[in-house]
N, C-alpha and C positions, 0 to 999 in steps of 0.2 A: 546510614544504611544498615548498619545491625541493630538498629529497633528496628527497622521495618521488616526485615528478613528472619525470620523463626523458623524453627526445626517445626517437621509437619508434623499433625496430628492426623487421628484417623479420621476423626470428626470434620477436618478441614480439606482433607484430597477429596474432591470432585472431577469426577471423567467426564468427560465433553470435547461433544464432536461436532464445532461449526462450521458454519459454510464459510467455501471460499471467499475472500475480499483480496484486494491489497487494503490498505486500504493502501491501500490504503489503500492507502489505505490504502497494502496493499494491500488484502487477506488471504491466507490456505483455506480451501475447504478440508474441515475434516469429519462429512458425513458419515453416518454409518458403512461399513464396509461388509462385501459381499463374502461371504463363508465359504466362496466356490474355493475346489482345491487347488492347490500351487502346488509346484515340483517341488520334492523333498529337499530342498538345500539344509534344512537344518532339520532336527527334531521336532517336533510340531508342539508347545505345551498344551495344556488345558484353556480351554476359553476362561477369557477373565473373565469375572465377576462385573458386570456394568451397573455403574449406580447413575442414578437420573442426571438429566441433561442438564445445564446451568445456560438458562436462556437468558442471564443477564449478560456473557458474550457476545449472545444474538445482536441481540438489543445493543447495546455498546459499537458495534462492527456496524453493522446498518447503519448510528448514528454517523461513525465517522466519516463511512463512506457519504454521505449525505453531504458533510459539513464540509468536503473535500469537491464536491462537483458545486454546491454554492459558491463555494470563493472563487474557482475557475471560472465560473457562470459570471460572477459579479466583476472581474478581472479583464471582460472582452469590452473593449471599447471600440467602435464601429464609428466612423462617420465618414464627410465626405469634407475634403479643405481645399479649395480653389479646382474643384472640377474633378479632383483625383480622389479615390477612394482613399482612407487610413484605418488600418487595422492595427491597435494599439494595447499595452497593456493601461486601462484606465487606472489601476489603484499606484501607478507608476507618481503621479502626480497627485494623488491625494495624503494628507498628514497623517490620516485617522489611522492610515491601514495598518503601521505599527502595531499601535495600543488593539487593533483586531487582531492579530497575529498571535499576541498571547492566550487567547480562546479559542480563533480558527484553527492553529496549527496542532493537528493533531496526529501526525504521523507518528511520533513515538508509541503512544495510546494503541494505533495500529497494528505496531512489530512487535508491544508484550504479548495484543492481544494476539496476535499470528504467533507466536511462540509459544500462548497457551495450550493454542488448538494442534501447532506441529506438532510438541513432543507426547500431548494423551495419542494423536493418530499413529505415529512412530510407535512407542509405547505398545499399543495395541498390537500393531501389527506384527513387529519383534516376538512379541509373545505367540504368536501361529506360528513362527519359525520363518516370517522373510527377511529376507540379506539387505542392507543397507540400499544397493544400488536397485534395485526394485523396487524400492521404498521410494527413493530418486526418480526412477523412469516413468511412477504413478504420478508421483506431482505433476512432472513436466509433462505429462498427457492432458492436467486438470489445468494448469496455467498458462499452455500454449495457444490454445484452438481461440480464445475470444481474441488475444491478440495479435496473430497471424492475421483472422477476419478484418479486423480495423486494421493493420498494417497495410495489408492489400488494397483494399477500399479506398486509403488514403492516398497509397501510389498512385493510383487511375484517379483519381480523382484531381491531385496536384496536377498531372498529365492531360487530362482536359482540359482546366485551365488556360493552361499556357498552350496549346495547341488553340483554344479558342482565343485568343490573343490578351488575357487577362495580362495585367505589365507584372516584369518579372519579379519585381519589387515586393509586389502583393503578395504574390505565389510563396515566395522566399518565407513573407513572416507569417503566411497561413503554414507551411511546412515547418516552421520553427516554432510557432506557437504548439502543433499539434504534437512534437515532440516531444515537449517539456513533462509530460507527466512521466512519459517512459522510464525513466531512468527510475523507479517504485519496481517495473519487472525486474529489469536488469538486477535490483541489488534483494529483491528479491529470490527470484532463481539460485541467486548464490548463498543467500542465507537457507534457503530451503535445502540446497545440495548438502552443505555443512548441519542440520538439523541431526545426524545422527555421531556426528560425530563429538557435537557439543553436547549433546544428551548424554553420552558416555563423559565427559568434563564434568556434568553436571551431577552426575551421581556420584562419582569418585571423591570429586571435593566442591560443592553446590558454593560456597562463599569467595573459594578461592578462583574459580572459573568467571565469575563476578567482578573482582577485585583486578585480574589478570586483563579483561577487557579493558577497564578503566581505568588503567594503567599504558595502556595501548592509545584509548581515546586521549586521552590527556598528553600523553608523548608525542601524537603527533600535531596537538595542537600548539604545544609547545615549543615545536621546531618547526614549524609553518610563522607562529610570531616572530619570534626570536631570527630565522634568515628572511621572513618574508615574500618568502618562495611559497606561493597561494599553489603552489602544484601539490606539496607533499601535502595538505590538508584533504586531498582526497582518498588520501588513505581511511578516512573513517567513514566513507562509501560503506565502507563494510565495518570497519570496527564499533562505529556509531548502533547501527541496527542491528550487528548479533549482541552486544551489550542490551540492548533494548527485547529482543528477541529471549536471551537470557535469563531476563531478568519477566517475562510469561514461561518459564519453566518453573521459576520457582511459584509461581501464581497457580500453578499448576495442581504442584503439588502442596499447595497448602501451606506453603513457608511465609507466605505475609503477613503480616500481623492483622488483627480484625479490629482489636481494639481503638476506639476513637481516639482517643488522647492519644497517640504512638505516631497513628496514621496522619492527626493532625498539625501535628507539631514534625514532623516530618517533608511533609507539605507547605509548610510557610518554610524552612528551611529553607528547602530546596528553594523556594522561587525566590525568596528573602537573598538567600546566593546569587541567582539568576541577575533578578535585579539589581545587586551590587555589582558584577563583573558588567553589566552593562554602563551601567553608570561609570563604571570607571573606563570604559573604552575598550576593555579587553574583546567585549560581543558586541554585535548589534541590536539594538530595542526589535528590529522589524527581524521576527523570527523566523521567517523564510527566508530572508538574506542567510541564516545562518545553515540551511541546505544544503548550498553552495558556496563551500564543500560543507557538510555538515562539521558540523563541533561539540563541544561536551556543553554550551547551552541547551543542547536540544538532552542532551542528559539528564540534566538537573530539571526540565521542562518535565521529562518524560517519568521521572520519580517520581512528582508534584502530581501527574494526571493518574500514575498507576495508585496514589496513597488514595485520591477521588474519588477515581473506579469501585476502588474496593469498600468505601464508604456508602458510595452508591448501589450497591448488587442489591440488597434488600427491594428498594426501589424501582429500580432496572426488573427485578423479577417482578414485580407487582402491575408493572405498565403493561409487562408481557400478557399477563393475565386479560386484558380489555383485551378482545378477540382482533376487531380493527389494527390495531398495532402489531402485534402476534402474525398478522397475512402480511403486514407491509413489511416487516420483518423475515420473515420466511423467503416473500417474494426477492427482497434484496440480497438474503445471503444467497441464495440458490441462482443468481444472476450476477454475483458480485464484481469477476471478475471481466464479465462483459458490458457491466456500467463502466468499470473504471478505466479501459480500454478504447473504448466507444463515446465516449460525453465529449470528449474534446472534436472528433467527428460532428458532433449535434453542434454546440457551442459554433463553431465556425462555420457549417453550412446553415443553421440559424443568422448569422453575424452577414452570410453573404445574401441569404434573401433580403434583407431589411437592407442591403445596400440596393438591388434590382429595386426593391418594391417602394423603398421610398426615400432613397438617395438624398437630395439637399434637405429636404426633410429632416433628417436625423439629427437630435442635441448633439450637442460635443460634450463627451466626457466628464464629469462632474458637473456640467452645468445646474440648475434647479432642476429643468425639465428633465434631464436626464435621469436626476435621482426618483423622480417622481412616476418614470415609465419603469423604475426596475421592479417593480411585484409583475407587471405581465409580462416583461421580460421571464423573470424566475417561473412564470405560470408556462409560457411556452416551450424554455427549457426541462422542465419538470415533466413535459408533455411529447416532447421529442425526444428524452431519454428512455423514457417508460416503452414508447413504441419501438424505439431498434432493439432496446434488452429484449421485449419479448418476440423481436423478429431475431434476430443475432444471439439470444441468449437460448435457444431450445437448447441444444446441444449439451451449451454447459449443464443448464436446470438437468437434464437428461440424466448426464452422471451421475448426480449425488443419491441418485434413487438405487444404484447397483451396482458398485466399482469394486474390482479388485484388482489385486498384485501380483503381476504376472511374471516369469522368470527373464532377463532381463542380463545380457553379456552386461558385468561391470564395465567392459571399455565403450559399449552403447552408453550406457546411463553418464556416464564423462564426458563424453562425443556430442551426445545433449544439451547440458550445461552450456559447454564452453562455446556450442554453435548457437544458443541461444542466447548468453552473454554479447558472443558478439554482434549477434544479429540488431540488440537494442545499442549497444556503441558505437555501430557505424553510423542507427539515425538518430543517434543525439549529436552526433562530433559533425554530421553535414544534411539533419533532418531538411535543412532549408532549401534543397536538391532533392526533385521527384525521384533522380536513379539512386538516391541512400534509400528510402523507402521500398523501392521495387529489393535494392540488395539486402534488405534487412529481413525482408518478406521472407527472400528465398532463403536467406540464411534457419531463419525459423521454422520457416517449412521441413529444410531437411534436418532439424532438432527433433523435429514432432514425428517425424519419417524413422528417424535412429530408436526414437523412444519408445514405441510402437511395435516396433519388427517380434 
């Protein structure tokens, strides 16, 4: 970790304002911001100085958002066993999907890259003179509305169902499936809440804010092995992805090292580790098991892909340049957070036509035929996500063209959070229940209501 972390340079802080993701993915958008005035809470300074955009971000964030609705896409296994519809996860019973997990999973990649973009937006904004919790009430304006849309959509939708006599069974694991990405807002939100506060950790002592996390990560993994109480491991819900989130502040501002040999030898490190505590039993090979709850494999994953990244930028900036990539790119950040919100919508009303339209018809999950229908599968997913982002994504795309930061009771900007945290816990802990969805709705609703006023 300290070859890879270096004192910045001038030559190395780049400002950069990309668009929302989660990815994961989840992502912050952090577009250019509107100059309109805000109420004096503090001294107003000088505009900064803005140096050119680093669209190897762009680029990076789109991919992962990509590489994150694939694997969902490839994860629906649909068919029909003795008359009864099944809705299944397929990579449940395949070998492979391990050894894919270690390229697929890229949600760490994700949370540097959203910590890059938090702390230059914060950063920015701080310097016009806005207070922390307005800084708070803008995100939760920018990350609420794509997922409120899908949450509601989904209520009524589970609710036809089972009013049209769909068996409850089905309903249950379309409402459990489509829940599963949520918990990317959920621990989002709260990383983005705490964004101003780690940035002040980060400036004070940038290694030891670092150090402090992973010390956190590691403690609770420790005492999750050690009693076997798989509950205290969700503690790094959060400590996992501000450690990740953290460690895109220093990427920030230019504390990573550029040089090859550092980055490289870093890099096999890290996985070189990786791949030892797996082998010894400590982690699991399949690194989405390691999610839930997260661990410090996703740690040691998440160094290896930031040492990549940053091997990669030259690159990454030069794809941007093909004009083709550069719109597909644009187009996903400026939609980001309503692909990632909305695919598992597509994915499952896809999943339920091909049961209406061609019912016994359909392979069973890994079979040959199966693998051999997944390109037009991926072609119609590709095709039905494209069309609700840009029916369901106006709004967002909307914002990034003219936002600002508007004065904002600190007990509103709190009131947000905490009604938005729970809004996404009630439908992960009973998503498989059309009325968790309706209450998760409204809980978000009135997040987006407090944030706003």
């Amino acid at each position: 970790m300290t070859t890879l972390l270096e004192p910045p340079t001038s030559a190395r802080r780049t400002a950069h304002t990309a668009p929302a993701a989660p990815v994961s993915t989840a992502s912050v958008s952090t577009a250019p911001v509107s100059t309109a005035p805000v109420a004096p809470t503090a001294p107003v300074a000088s505009a900064p100085t803005r140096t050119p955009r680093d669209v190897s971000i762009d680029v990076a964030r789109a991919w992962c958002l990509v590489v994150v609705v694939g694997l969902h896409a490839l994860m629906v296994g649909v068919s029909v066993a003795g008359g009864a519809p099944v809705l299944e996860n397929a990579m449940d019973g395949w070998g492979g999907f391990a050894a894919l997990t270690w390229v697929a999973q890229v949600m760490p990649l994700f949370f540097v890259l959203g910590g890059f973009s938090s702390i230059t937006q914060w950063t920015r904004l701080r310097e016009r003179g806005v207070p922390a919790h307005d800084y708070v009430a803008l995100r939760m304006r920018r990350l609420l509305p794509p997922a409120l849309g899908a949450m509601g959509v989904t209520a009524a939708a589970l609710l036809v169902l089972t009013v049209a006599g769909v068996p409850g069974e089905v309903v249950a694991v379309a409402g459990f499936r489509m829940s599963q990405p949520l918990w990317f807002l959920g621990v989002y939100v709260l990383c983005t809440a705490l964004v101003p506060l780690l940035t002040a950790a980060h400036r004070a002592a940038p290694r030891l804010s670092v150090l402090a996390l992973l010390a956190l990560v590691v403690g609770v993994d420790a005492a999750r092995i050690s009693t076997g109480v798989e509950a205290i491991g969700f503690a790094n819900l959060l400590f996992v992805w501000l450690l990740m989130q953290q460690l895109g502040f220093h990427l920030a501002d230019g504390r990573v090292a550029t040089n090859r040999r550092p980055l490289l030898a870093v890099a096999a490190a890290s996985l070189g580790a990786l791949l030892a505590l797996c082998a010894g039993g400590v982690y699991l090979f399949d690194l989405y098991e390691n999610l839930n709850p997260p661990t410090a494999a996703l740690v040691l994953l998440g160094v290896a892909q930031l040492c990549l990244f940053q091997l990669a930028r030259p690159m990454l900036r030069r794809l941007h340049r093909i004009r083709p990539i550069a719109s597909i790119v644009t187009a996903i950040g400026a939609r980001a957070m309503t692909i990632y919100s909305w695919h598992m919508l597509v994915l499952i009303g896809l999943a339920g036509l091909l049961l209406v339209t061609v019912g016994d018809a359909l392979p069973a999950p890994l079979t040959e035929a199966w693998w051999v229908t997944r390109p037009l599968w991926f072609a119609a997913v590709a095709l039905g996500v494209i069309i609700v982002a840009a029916l369901a994504g106006r709004r967002e795309a909307a914002t990034d063209s003219g936002r600002s930061a508007r004065p904002t009771p600190l007990a509103s900007a709190v009131t947000a959070v905490l009604l938005a945290a729970a809004g996404v816990l009630l439908v992960l802990l009973l998503g498989a229940a059309p009325a968790a969805w309706f209450g998760g709705a409204l809980l978000l609703a009135g997040a987006l209501r407090v944030a706003t006023r």
